[in-house]
N, C-alpha and C positions, 0 to 999 in steps of 0.2 A: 241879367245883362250888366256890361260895367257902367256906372254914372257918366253923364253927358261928359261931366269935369276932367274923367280921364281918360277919353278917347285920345287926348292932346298927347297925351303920354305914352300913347302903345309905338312899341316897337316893332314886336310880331304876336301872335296869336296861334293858339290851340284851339280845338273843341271844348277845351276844359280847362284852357289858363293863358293868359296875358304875361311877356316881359313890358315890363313900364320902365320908361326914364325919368330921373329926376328924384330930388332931395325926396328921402320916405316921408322924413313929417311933415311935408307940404301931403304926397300923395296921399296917407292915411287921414291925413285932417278930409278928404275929399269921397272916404270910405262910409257907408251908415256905418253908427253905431250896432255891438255886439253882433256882428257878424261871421268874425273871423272862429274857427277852432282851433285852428295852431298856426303860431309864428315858430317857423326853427332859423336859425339863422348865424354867420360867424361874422360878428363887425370886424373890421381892422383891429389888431391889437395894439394895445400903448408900447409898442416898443419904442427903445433909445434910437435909432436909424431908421430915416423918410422911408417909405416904401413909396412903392408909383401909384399904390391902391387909395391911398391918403389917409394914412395912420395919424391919430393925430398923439403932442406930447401926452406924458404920464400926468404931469398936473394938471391939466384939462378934462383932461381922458374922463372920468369918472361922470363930470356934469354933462358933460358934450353928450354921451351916452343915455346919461337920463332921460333927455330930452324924448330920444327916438321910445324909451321906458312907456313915458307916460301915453306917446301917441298909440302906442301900442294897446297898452290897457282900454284906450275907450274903444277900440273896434272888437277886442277880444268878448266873445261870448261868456257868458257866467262859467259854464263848463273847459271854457277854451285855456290854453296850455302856452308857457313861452320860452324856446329851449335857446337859450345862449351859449353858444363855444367859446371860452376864451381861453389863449394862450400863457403861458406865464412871460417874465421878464424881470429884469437883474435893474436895478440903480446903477444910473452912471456912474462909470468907474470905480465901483465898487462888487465885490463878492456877496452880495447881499439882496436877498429876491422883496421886488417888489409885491405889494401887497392889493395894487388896483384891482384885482380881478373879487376879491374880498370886501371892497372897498361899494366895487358895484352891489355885489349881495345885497350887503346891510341899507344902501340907499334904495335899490327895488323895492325891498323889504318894508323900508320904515318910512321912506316919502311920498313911495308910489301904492303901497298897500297893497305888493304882488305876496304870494305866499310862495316859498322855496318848498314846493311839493316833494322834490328829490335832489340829493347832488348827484352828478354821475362825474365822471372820468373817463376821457379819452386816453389808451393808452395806443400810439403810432409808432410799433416794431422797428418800422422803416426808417423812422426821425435820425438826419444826421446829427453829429454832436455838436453841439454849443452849448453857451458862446465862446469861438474859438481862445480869447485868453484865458479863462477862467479852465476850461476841461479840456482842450487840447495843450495848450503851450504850460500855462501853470501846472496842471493836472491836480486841481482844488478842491474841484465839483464833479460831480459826476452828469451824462446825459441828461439833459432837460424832453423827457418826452412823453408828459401824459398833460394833456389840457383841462382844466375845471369845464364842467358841462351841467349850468345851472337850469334845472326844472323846473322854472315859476308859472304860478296859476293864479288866476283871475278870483277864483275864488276856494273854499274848501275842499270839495269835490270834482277836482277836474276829472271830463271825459277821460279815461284810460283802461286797455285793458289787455292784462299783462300773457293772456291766451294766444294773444297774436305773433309776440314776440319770443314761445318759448323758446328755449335753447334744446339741440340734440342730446339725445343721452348718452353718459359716458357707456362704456364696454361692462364695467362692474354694476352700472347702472340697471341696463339689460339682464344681465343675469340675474341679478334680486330681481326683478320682476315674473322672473322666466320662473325663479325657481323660488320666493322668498324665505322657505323655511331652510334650504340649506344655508342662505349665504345671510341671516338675519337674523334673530332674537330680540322680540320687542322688551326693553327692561328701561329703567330709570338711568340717564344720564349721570357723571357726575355733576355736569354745569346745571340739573335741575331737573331737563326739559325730560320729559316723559314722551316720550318716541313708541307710538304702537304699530302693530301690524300692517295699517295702512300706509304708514312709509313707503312702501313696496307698491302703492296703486299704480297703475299706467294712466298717466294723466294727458300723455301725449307729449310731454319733453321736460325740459328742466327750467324749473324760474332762474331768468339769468341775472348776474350779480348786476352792480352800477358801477362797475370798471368794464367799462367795452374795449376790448379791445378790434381795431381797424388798421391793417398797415394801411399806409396813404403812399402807394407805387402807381400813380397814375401815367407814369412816364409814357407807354404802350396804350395809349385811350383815345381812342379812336378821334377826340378833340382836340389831343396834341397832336396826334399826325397830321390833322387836317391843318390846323394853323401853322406846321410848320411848312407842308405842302403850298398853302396860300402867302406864303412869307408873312404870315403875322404874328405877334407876338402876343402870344396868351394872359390867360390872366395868371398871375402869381404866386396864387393862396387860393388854393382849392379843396375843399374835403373832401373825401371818398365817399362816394355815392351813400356805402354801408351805413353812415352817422343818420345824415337824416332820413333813410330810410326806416331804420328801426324805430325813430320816434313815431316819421307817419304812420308805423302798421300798430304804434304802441297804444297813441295819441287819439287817432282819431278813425271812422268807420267811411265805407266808400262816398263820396259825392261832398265829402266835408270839404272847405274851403281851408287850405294851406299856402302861407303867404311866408316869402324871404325880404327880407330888409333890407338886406347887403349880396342881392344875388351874384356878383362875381358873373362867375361863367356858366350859373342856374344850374347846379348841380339838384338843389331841390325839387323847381319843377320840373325837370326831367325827371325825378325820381315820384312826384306827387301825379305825373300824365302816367308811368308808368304801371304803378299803384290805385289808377282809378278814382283817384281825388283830384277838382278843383285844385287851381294853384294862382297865384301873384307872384310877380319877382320883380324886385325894384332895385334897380341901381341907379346912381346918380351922374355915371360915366356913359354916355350911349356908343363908344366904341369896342365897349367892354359888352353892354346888354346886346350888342347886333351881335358882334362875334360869337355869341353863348348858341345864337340859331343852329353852331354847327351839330349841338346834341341832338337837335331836332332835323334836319335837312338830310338827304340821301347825302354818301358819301361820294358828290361830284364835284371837283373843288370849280370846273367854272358853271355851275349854278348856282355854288356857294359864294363865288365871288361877285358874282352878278347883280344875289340880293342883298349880299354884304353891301353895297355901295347904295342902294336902294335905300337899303334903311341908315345908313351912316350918312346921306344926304337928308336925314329927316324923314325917309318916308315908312308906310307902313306895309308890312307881308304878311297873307295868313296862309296859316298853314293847314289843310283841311286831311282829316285822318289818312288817307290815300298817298298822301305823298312823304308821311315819316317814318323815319327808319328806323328800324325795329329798335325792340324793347334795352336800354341800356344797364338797367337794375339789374342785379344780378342778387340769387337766392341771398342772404344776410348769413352769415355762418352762423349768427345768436339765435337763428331761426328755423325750428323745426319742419320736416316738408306739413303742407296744411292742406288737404283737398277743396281747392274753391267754391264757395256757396254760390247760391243763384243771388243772396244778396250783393256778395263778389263781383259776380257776372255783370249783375246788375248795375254795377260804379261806375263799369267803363265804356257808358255810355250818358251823351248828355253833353249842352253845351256850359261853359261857363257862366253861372248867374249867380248874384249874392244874394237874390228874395229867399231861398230853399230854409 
C-alpha cells in the first residue's frame, strides 16, 4: 500500500499504480528506501524557448536535474535501473550543439555514483526539422532527431534481461536458420572473431542494437482525440508508448514497481498497467496529471469530463479494473511475438504495494 504521506497526493488510481501530484523530490523523499526497480522517465529539456511544461534554462539545467538524481537513487533497489530521455539543443544564437545532456552523464556518474550501464538512442523518423534557422532557412545543419537515452544503474548488476526484448528476424535471418549449411560457413573473420555453426541457432529473435528506433505520430491516439473532443489542451511532449515499453519488458519482471518522475500525460503507467507491472507517476502540474486519466477511462468524453473536474478540484478517483479501457500498448516492433508464461499471467494481477 502507498505510505499514509501520499494518499495527499493521489490523483487517481489503479489496481497496480497511483498518478500523484506534486514536486517528485518532495514525493520520493516520502517513498521507503530501495524499493523502486525502474524509474523511466523524460524531464523537460534545457531548451533555449519557455515551454508550458517548465523547462528550465541550460545553466541551471544540469544541477536542478541532479537534485531529482539523487532522490532517485535512494529509493532505487540494488538491482533497480534509471532510464533518462533527453533531447539535444543548439547555444543561443549560435550553430553550436549544447553539451548539457553530457553534462548530466558525468555528474550521475561522478556525484551521484549512478553507473551508465548503457547508452541508447532514440532515433524519431517522424521528428520535424530544426531549429528552424539553422536547417530550414540557413540550411547549416542537418535534422536534429535522435535523443541521448542514458541507462543508469544503482549498482553493477542491474535487473535486466535482453530475452524479453528480442527483436524479429530479418528474411536472410530465417533462411540461415532454415537452412544453415547452404546460406553459411563457419570460418574465421577478418575483424578476428571466430563465428561457428551456431551462429544459425534459433534463439527466438535478434539482440536488438541501442539505437531504437520509435516514430513519435501520436497525432491519431486515442488521448488526442479525446482532449480535443473535451476542448483541452494536451500535454506537449509526449513519447511513444514503444520507448518506455521496451525498457519495462527489458528492465524489469511482472509485479515490479515502475515509477515516472516527469509523467506528462502517463504514458508509462499506462504502459507499466499494461505490462502487468506496478507503477507511480508524478507530476507537479495536477491539470496535466488528471488530464492523463484519459488513457485510463472508457472513451466517453462526459464521464471524462465529469471526473476531470473532480480531480482538478483536488479530489480523488479510483479506478477499479472493470471500468478501463482496453489495452493501449501495442506489440513493440523491437519485439519478437513471446508466448505468455503463467508468471506473465501472473503480473496482471494484484493491487499496488511497495512491501513485495
Amino acid at each position: 500500500m502507498l505510505p499514509d504521506e501520499l494518499l495527499q497526493h493521489r490523483v487517481y488510481a489503479t489496481a497496480r499504480g497511483s498518478q500523484l501530484v506534486g514536486d517528485s523530490r518532495e514525493v520520493l523523499g516520502k517513498l521507503p528506501e530501495s524499493c523502486v526497480d525502474l524509474i523511466v522517465t523524460s524531464p523537460p529539456f534545457a531548451l533555449l524557448r519557455e515551454k508550458s511544461y517548465g523547462n528550465k534554462d541550460q545553466t541551471e539545467y544540469v544541477d536542478w536535474l541532479v537534485e531529482f538524481g539523487r532522490a532517485a537513487h535512494r529509493v532505487l533497489k540494488d538491482t533497480g535501473s534509471l532510464v533518462v530521455d533527453l533531447g539535444g539543443a543548439y547555444q543561443r544564437g549560435r550553430p553550436v550543439r549544447s553539451l548539457y545532456q553530457f553534462r548530466v552523464l558525468l555528474e550521475f556518474c561522478d556525484r551521484l555514483n549512478y553507473r551508465l550501464a548503457e547508452e541508447f538512442f532514440w532515433h524519431n523518423p517522424a521528428k520535424l526539422p530544426s531549429p528552424i534557422e539553422w536547417v530550414n532557412k540557413r540550411k547549416i545543419r542537418v535534422k536534429d532527431s535522435v535523443n541521448t537515452v542514458w541507462w543508469f544503474s544503482k549498482g553493477d548488476w542491474p535487473k535486466a534481461d535482453v530475452r524479453n526484448v528480442l527483436a524479429p528476424y530479418s528474411e536472410r535471418m530465417k533462411k540461415l536458420i532454415a537452412d544453415p549449411d547452404a546460406f553459411y560457413r563457419p570460418k574465421d573473420r577478418p575483424s578476428g572473431h571466430d563465428i561457428g555453426k551456431g551462429f544459425g541457432t534459433d534463439n527466438g529473435g535478434a539482440i536488438p542494437p541501442n539505437l531504437l528506433q520509435f516514430p513519435n505520430t501520436e497525432s491519431n491516439s486515442g488521448y488526442l482525440r479525446m482532449c480535443k473532443a473535451l476542448g483541452r489542451e494536451s500535454h506537449p511532449a509526449r513519447f511513444p508508448a514503444d520507448l518506455p515499453t521496451f525498457f519495462i519488458k527489458f528492465l524489469t519482471e511482472p509485479n515490479d514497481l515502475v515509477v515516472d518522475i516527469f509523467s506528462g500525460s502517463n504514458t508509462t503507467g499506462r504502459a507499466a498497467e499494461d505490462l502487468g507491472r506496478r507503477w507511480l507517476a508524478i507530476d507537479e502540474r495536477r491539470d496535466y496529471a488528471a488530464l492523463s486519466a484519459i488513457r485510463f477511462l472508457p472513451d466517453d468524453a462526459g464521464l471524462i469530463a465529469e471526473q476531470l473536474t473532480r480531480m482538478e478540484d483536488g479530489g480523488f478517483i479510483d479506478l477499479p479494473s472493470g471500468v478501463l479501457k482496453n489495452t493501449q500498448v501495442e506489440s513493440t516492433k523491437q519485439n519478437a511475438s513471446k508466448p505468455r508464461t503463467k508468471k506473465d499471467q501472473a503480473g496482471t494481477q494484484g493491487a499496488l504495494r511497495l512491501d513485495r
